[in-house]
C-alpha positions as CSV (number, residue, x, y, z in Angstrom):
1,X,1.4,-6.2,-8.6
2,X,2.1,-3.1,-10.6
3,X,2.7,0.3,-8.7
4,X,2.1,3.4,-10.7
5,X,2.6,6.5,-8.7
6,X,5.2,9.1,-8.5
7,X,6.0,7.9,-4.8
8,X,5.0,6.5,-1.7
9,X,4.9,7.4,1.3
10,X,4.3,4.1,3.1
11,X,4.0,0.2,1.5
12,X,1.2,-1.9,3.8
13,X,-1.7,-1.4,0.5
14,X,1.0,-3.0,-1.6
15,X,1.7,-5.8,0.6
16,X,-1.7,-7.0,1.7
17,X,-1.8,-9.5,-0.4
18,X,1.8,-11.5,0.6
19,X,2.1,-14.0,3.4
20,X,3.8,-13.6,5.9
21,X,7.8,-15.1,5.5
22,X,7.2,-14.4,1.7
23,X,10.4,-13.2,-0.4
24,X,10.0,-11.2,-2.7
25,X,11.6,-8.2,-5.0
26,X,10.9,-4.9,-6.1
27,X,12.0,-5.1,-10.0
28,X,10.3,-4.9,-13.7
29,X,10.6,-7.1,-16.5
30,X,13.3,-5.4,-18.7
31,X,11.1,-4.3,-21.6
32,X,12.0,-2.2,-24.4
33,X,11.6,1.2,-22.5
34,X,12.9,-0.3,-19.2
35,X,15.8,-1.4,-21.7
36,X,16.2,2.2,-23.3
37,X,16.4,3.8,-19.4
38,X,18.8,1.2,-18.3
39,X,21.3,1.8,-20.8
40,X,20.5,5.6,-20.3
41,X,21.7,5.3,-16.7
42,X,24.9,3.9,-17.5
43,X,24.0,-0.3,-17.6
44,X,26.5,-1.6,-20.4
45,X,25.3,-5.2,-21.8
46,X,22.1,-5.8,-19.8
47,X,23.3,-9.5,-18.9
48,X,23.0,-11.4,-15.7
49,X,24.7,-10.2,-12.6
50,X,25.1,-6.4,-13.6
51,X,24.8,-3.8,-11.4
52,X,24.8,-0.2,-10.5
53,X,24.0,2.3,-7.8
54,X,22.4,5.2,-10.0
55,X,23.0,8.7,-10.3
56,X,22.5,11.1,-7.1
57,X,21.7,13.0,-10.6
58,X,18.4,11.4,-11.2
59,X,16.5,12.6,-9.0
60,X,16.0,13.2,-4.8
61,X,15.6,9.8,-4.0
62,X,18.4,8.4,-6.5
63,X,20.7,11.0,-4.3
64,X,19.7,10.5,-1.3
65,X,20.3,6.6,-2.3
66,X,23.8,7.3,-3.2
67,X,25.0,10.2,-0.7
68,X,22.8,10.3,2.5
69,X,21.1,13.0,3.8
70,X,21.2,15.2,6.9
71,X,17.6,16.0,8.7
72,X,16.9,19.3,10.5
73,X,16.7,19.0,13.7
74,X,13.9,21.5,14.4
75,X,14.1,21.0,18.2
76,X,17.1,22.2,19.1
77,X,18.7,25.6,19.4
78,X,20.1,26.8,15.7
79,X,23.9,26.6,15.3
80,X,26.4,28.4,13.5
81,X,27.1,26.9,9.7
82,X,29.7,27.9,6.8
83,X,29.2,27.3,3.3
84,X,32.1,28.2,0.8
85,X,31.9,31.0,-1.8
86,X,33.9,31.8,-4.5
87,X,34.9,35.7,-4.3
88,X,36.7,37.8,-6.7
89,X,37.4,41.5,-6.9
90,X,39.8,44.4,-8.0
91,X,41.7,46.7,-5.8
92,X,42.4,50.3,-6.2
93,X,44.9,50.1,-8.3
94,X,42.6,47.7,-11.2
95,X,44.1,44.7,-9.9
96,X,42.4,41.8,-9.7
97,X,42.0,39.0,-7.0
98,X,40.1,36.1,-6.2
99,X,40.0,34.1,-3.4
100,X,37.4,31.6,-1.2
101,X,36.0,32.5,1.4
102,X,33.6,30.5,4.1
103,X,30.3,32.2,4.7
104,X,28.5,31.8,8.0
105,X,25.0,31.2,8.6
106,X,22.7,30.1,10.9
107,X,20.6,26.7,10.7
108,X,19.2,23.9,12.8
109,X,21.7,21.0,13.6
110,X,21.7,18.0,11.0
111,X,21.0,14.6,12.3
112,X,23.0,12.6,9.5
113,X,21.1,9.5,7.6
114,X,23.7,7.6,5.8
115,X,23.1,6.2,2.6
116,X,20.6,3.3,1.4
117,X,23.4,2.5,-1.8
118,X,20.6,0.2,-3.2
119,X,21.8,-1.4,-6.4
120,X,20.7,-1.8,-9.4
121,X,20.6,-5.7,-10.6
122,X,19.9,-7.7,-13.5
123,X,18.6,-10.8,-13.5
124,X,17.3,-13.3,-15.3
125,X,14.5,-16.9,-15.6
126,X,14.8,-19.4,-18.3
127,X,13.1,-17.0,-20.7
128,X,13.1,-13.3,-19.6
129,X,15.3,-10.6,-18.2
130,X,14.5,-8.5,-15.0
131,X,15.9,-5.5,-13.2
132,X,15.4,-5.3,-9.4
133,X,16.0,-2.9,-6.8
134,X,18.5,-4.1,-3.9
135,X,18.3,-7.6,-1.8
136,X,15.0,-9.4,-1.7
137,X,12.5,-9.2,0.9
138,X,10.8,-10.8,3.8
139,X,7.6,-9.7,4.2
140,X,7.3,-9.1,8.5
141,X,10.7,-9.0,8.6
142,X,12.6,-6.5,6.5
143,X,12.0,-3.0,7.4
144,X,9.3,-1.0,6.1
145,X,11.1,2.1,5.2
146,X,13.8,-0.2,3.1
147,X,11.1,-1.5,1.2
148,X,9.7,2.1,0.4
149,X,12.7,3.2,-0.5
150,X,13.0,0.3,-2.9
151,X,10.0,1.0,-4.3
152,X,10.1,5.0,-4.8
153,X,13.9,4.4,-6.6
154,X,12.2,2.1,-9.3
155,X,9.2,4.6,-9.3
156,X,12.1,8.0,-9.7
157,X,13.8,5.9,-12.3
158,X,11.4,4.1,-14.3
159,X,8.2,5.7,-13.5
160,X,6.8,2.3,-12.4
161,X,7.3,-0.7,-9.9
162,X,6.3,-4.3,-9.8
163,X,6.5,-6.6,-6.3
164,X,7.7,-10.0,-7.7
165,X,7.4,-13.4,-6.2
166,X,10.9,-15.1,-5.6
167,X,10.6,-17.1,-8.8
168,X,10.0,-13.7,-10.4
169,X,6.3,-14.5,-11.6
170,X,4.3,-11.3,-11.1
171,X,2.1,-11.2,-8.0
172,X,-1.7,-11.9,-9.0
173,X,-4.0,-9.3,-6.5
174,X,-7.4,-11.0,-4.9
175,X,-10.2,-9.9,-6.6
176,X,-12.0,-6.7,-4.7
177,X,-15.7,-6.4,-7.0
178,X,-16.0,-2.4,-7.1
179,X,-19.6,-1.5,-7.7
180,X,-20.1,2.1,-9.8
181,X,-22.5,3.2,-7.2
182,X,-23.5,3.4,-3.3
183,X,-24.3,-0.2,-1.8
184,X,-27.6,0.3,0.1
185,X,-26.8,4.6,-0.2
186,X,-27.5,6.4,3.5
187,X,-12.8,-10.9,-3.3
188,X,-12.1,-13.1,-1.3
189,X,-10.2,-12.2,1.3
190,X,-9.2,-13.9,4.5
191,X,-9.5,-11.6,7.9
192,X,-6.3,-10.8,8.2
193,X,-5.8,-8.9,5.1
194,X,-9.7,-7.8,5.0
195,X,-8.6,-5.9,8.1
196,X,-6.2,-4.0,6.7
197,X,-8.8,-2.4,4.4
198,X,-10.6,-1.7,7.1
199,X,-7.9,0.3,9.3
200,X,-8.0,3.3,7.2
201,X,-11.8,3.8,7.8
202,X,-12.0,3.1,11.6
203,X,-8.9,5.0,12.1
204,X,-10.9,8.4,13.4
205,X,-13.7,6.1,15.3
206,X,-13.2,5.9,19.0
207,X,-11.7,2.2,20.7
208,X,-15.0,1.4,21.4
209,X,-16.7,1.7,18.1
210,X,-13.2,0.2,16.3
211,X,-13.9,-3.1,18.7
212,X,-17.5,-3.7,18.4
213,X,-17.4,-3.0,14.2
214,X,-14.8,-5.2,14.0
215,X,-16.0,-8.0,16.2
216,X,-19.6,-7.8,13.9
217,X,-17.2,-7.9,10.5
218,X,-14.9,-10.2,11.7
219,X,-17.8,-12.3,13.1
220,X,-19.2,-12.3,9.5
221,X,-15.8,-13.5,7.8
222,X,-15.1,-16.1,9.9
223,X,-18.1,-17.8,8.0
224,X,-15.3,-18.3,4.8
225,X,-17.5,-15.9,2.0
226,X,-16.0,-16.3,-1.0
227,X,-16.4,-12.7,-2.0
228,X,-16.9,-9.2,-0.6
229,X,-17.9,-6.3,-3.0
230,X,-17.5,-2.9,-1.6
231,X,-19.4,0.6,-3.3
232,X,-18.7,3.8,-4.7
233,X,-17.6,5.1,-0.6
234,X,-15.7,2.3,-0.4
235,X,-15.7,0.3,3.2
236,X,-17.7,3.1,4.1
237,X,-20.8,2.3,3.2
238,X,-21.8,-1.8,3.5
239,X,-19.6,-4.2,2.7
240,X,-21.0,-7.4,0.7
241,X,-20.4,-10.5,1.8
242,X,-21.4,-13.3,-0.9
243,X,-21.9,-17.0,-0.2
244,X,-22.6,-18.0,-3.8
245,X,-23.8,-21.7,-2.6
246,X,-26.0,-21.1,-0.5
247,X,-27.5,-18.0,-2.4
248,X,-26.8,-16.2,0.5
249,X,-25.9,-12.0,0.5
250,X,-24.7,-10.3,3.8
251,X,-24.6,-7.0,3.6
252,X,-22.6,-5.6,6.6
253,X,-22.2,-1.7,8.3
254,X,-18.6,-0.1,8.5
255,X,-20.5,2.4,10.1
256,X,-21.5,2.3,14.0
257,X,-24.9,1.3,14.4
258,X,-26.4,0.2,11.1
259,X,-28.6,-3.1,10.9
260,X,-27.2,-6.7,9.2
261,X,-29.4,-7.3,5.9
262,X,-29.7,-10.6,4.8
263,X,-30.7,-11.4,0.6
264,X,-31.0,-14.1,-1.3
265,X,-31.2,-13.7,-5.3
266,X,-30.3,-10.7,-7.2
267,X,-27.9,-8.7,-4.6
268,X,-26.0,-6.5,-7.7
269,X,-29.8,-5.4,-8.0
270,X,-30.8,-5.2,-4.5
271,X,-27.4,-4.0,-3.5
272,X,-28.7,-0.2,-5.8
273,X,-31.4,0.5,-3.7
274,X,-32.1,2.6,-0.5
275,X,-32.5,1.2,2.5
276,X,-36.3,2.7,2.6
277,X,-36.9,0.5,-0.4
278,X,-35.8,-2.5,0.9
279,X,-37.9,-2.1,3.9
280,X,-40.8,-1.5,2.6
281,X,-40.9,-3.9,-0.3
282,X,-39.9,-6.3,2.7
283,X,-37.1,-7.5,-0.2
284,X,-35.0,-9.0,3.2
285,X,-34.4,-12.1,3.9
286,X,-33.5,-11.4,7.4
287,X,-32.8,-7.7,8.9
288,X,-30.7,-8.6,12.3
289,X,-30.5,-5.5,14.4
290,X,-27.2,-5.3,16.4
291,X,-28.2,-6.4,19.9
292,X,-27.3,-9.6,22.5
293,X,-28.1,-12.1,20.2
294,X,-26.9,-10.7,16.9
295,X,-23.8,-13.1,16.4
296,X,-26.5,-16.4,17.3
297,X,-28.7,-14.9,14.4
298,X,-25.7,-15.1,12.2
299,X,-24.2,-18.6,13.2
300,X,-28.0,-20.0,12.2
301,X,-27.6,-18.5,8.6
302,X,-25.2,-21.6,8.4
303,X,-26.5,-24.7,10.0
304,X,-23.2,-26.6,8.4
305,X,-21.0,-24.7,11.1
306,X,-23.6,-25.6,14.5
307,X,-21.3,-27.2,16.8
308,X,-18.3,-26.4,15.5
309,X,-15.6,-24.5,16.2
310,X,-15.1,-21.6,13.4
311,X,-10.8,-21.0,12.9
């Protein structure tokens, strides 16, 4: 998966798509350009096994990387600092005279980070050459912060980052369909990264709403779709759930309150128009208002499921 950003603040988006106990690395394939930069930040032969920690030079994160930094701490009372100077002058007389001196000033006490010292590393497959950032990763178990870092020194250095599997094949993203306009205006995922997606939107929603819209959507999923398709609002607005066998089209609230519609056919086309038009050109297969009952209307949409117990 390529990242493309000047830098990140955190890495869950980029990591939706990785298991659990994966390892992986934050690297690029040494092209020409990657090549160019390498040698530019002071890499030699570009074979196997090299390494460096870059700069402080290159940039806030490459000095940070290399020297630490010390964080203000804003809640405490503000101490008494020096800083060196140098300071020359003459005397009466024309004589001159230098010395240094130590300034005083006032600032908030440091709370010291030490420093990442992420490397640098070449290395290579049967047929091509990469350079990744520090020790791999476990996804669930390394840090989060070590991975951003990782990733925002590729993105200082090189402009760009790529999360590679252990056998350092690229990462291939589910598919997400994004439609170029509002789905019914006002991939294939499994549950537990759909949810993810989903946390950004509910995040301002009260518990109670976040608990009933997820127990409709998750409700929904459960049912194994084998895409979702999401509008111009994003999860915002419904969220498409296709089951392509059974010509069956769920289109599904993010929002509090909305009804379930149910299509078969054409949903790209059905999926453009208001909700006003789908009611009264009764195009609906089924329209399943959320009350006691809802989730039994759903479980009958697939008759291969009665009786058994959905994982």
């Amino acid at each position: 998966m390529l990242i493309n950003k000047k830098r990140i603040r955190n890495c869950k988006n980029y990591l939706s798509h990785i298991d659990e106990g994966a390892t992986i690395y934050i690297g690029l394939p040494i092209t020409e350009d990657v090549s160019n930069k390498l040698k530019y930040i002071g890499f030699e032969n570009l074979t196997t096994g090299e390494s460096l920690v870059p700069s402080p030079k290159l940039g806030p994160v490459s000095k940070f990387n290399a020297n630490g930094k010390g964080i203000p701490q804003k809640d405490q009372p503000m101490e008494t600092a020096y800083r060196q100077q140098y300071h020359e002058w003459e005397d009466w007389g024309g004589n001159s005279h230098s010395r240094i001196v130590d300034i005083p000033y006032k600032r908030y006490p440091r709370k010291w980070i030490p420093s990442p010292w992420v490397e640098l590393v070449i290395v290579s497959t049967e047929d091509q050459h990469f350079v990744v950032a520090g020790s791999p990763i476990i996804k669930g178990e390394t840090e989060e912060e070590v991975i951003v870092h990782q990733i925002n020194l590729m993105l200082e250095i090189f402009k760009r980052a790529e999360i590679l599997h252990e056998n350092l094949e690229r990462y291939e993203v589910p598919e997400v369909r994004r439609l170029g306009w509002d789905v019914l205006p006002t991939g294939d995922l499994p549950w537990s990264k759909f949810q993810e997606h989903l946390t950004p939107v509910l995040e301002k929603k009260s518990r109670n709403k976040k608990v009933v819209i997820f127990d409709r959507i998750e409700t929904i999923s459960q049912y194994k779709p084998d895409f979702h398709a999401i509008g111009t609002h994003g999860y915002r607005g419904y969220i498409i759930f296709g089951f392509t066998q059974l010509n069956l089209y769920i289109f599904e609230s993010a929002e509090y309150g909305n009804a379930t519609y149910v299509f078969e056919g054409n949903w790209v086309e059905l999926s453009k128009m208001s909700k006003a038009e789908i009611i009264n050109g009764n195009l609906h297969k089924h329209r399943f208002i959320h009350l006691d009952g809802w989730k039994r209307q759903i479980a009958e949409l697939f008759p291969k499921y009665k009786g058994k117990k959905i994982s």
